[in-house]
N, C-alpha and C positions, 0 to 999 in steps of 0.2 A: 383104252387110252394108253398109249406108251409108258414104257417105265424105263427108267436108266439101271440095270442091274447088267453089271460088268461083262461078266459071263455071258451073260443071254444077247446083248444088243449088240455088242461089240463086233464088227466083220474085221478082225486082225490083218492090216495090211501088210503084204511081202513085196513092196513097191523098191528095183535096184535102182538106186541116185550116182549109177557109175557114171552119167550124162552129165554130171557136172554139179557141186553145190547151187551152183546158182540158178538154176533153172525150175523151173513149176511146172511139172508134171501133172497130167491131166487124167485123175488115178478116179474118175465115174464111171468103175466098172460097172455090165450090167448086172451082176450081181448082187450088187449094193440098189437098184435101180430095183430088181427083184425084189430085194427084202420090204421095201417101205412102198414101193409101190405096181407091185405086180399086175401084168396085164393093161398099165395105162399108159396112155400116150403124154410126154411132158412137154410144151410148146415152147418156144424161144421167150422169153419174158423179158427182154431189152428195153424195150419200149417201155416196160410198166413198172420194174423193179429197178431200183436204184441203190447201189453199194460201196460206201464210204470206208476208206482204212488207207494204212501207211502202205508205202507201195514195199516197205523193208521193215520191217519193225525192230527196233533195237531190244526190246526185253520181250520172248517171246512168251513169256506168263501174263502177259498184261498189255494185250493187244486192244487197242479204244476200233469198235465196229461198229455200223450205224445202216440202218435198210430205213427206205423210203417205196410205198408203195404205193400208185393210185390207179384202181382200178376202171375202167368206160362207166358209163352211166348204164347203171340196172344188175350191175355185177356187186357184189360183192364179200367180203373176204373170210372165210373160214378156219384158215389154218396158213400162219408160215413157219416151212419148218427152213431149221440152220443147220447147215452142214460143213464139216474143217473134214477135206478128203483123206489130209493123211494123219491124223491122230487116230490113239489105238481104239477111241469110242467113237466114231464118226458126227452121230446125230447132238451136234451141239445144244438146241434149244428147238419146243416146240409152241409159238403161241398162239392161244387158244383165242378168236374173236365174238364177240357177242353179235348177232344180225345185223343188218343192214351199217357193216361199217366198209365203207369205199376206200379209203383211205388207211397207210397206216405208218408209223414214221416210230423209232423204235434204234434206240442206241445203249449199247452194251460194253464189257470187256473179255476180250474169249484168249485163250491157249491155242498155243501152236505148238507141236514135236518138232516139226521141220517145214520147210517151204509146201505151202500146199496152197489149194485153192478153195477158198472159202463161198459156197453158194446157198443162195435162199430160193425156198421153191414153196408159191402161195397156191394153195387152194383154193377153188372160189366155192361159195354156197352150192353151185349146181354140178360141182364135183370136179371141173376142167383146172389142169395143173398147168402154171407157166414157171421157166427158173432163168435167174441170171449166176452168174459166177464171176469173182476176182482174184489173182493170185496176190499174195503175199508171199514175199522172202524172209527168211529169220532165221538167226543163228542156230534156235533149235532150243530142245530141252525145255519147252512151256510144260509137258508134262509131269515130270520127273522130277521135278527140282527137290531140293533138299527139304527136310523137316524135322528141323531141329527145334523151332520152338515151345516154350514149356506146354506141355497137356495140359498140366489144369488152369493156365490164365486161358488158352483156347476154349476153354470147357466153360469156363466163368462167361466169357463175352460174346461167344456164339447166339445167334441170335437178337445183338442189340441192333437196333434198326434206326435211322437216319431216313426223313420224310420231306418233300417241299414240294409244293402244288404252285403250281406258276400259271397264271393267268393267260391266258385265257382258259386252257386247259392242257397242260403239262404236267408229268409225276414224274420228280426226280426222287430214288430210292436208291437205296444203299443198306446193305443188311453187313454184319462183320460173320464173316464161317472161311475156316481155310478150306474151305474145298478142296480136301486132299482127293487124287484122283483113282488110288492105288497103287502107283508105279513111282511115288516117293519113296526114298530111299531115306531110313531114321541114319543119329549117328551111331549105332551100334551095327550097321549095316544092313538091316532086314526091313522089308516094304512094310510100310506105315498101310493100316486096313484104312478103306477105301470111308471116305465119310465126307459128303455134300447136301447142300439145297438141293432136292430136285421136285420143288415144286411152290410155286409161289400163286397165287389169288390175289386180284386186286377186285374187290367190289364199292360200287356207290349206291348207297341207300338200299342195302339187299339185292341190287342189282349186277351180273357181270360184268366187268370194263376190262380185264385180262386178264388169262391162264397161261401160267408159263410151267411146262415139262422141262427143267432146268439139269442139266449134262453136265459130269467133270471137267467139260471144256470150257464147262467158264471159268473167268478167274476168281483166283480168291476174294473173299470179302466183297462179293457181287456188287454191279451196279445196274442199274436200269432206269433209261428216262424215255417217255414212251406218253404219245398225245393223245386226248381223248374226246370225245364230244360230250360238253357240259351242258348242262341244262338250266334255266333262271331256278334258285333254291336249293339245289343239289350240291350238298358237303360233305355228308356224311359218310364217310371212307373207313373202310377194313382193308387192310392185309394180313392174310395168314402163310407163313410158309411152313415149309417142311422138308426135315430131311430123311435121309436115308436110313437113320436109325429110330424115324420113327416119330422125332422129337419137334415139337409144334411151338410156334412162335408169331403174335399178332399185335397187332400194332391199329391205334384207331383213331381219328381224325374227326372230329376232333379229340383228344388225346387223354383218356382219363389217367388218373394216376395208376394205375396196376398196368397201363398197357408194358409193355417188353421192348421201352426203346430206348435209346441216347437222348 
């Protein structure tokens, strides 16, 4: 199962933008195409995969992204993974589906470095890959931004969590973590160590409902709202996440007093 470690995942891109700020560059080397999926063939996914965002985004740490997926009848979904081509970690988010789910619908907030092209590529149960892609433009610098504020109020609220199940079956979540990326710059001038969620659990009644491999490219203080198939009875909801150093944090539904939330 993937892991986000800087080092290791990361395919550093040396992409020149002397063609103009404004332009989106279409930077899926095969290379990149190698790393995560060697020797397979990825089909057009137009038809099936559906991707929502600002065509410019004005703050590019806190870009609203949103995938909508519906697969033929007898197919279905295993894995979509997220991809930002030109940030210096590529693989944004990986989620993990439970069997027979045809459908999948699924909105987030992600980071940009610079104008790149943002693409989702689903897996289906019998292993066939389809991908769509959309560009976004932006000023830039979703990575990097500054981190100036205090360590220990971050350290205090890391982890408190914000829950809302909307009927018919909808989970809107919100957890607080700066998802520092490592390429923040402190004020004393030296890169802030890398510290994120990169990994979230949502279960119903001991059961899977979504696995998310969560990447420095999201933004801070994560959000996700993401549909599910309910069932008559079924309430009983966990979330567990975790981050990069380790530290676990869960939230329960209904919500005893010790759970870890707002």
């Amino acid at each position: 199962m993937p892991r986000f470690h800087l080092a290791v995942i990361g395919i550093l891109l040396a992409v020149s933008f002397a063609a103009g700020a404004d332009e989106v560059p279409d930077t899926w080397w095969p290379a990149m195409q190698a790393s995560f999926f060697a020797g397979k063939i990825i089909q057009d996914g137009n038809q099936l995969i559906s991707l929502q965002a600002p065509e410019r985004a004005e703050d590019a740490s806190l870009v609203p992204f949103s995938l909508q997926v519906v697969l033929p009848f007898g197919a279905s979904i295993k894995r979509v993974y997220l991809f930002t081509d030109a940030n210096p970690v590529q693989l944004t988010a990986l989620f993990h589906f439970p069997p027979a789910n045809q459908r999948a619908d699924i909105s987030t907030r992600i980071r940009l470095d610079k104008n790149s092209h943002v693409r989702a590529i689903v897996e289906t149960m019998d292993g066939r890959l389809f991908m769509h892609k959309i560009p976004i433009k932006t000023p830039g610098g979703g990575c990097g931004g500054g981190s100036g504020d205090d360590e220990s109020t971050l350290r205090q609220q890391a982890g408190r969590m914000k829950f809302q199940i909307q009927p018919p079956g909808t989970i809107g979540f919100h957890i607080r973590h700066p998802m520092r990326t490592g390429f923040e710059r402190t004020p004393m001038g030296y890169y802030a160590k890398a510290w994120f969620i990169n990994r979230l659990d949502f279960n119903m009644d001991g059961h899977p409902l979504l696995g998310v491999d969560v990447g420095p490219g999201i933004s801070a203080d994560p959000y996700l709202r993401f549909s599910y198939t309910a069932a008559a009875g079924q309430e009983a909801i966990e979330v567990q996440a975790t981050d990069n150093e380790g530290k676990r944090f869960t939230w329960r539904y209904p919500a005893p007093a010790s759970s870890h939330a707002e």
